[in-house]
C-alpha positions in Angstrom: -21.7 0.9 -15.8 -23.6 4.0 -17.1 -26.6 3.7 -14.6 -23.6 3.7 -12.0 -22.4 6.6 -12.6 -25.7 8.4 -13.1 -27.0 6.6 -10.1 -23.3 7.9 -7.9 -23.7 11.4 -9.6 -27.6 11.8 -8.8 -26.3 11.0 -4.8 -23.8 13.7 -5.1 -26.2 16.4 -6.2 -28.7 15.3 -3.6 -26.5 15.7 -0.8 -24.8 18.8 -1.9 -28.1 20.5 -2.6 -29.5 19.6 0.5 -26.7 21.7 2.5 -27.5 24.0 0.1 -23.8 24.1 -1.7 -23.5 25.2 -5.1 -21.4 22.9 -7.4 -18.5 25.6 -6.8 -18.7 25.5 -3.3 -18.1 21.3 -3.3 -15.6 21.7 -5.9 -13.2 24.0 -3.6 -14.0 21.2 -0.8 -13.2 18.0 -3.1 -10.4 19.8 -4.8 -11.7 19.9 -8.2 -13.0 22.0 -10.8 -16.6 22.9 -11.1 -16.9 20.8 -14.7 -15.3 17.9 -13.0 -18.1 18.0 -10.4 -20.4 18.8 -13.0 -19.0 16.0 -14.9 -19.8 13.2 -12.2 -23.3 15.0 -11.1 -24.6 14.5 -14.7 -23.2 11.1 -15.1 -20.3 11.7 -17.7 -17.8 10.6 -15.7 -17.2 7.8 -12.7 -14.9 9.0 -10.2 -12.0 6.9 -9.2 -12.7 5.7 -5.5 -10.1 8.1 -3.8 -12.2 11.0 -5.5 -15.5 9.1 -4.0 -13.6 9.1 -0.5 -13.5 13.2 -1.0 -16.8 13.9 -1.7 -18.0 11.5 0.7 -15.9 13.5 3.3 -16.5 16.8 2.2 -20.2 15.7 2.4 -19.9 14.6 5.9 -21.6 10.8 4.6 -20.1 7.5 4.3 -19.3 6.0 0.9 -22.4 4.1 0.7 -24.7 7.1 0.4 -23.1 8.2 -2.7 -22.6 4.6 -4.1 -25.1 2.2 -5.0 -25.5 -0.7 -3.7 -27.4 -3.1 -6.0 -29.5 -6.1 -3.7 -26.8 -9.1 -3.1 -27.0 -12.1 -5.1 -26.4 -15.9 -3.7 -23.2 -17.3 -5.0 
């Protein structure tokens, strides 16, 4: 769960840094504070799915950029 939310919170920083956003500019666009985004960039924190939806949003990328997806195992 850990590597998760490193993993979710590496994806954010990569996209906001490649519009060139500071963490208090995606803050005021997801509607948190700057240590919550902090928080989830640095991998303290896992973000409930609605907050996911937000950044995805505000990011202008679908949920599967910021969450990773592991390779599918047969049932």
């Amino acid at each position: 769960m850990a590597r998760t939310r490193s993993k979710v919170g590496r994806n954010i920083r990569k996209l906001r840094e490649a519009r060139g956003w500071s963490g208090a500019e995606l803050a005021r666009r997801v509607r948190l504070t700057r240590g919550g985004v902090w928080a989830i960039e640095v991998g303290n924190v896992k973000p409930p799915l609605a907050t996911m939806e937000r950044f995805a949003n505000a990011l202008g990328v679908s949920l599967s950029e910021i969450i990773p997806m592991g390779p599918q195992r047969a049932a």
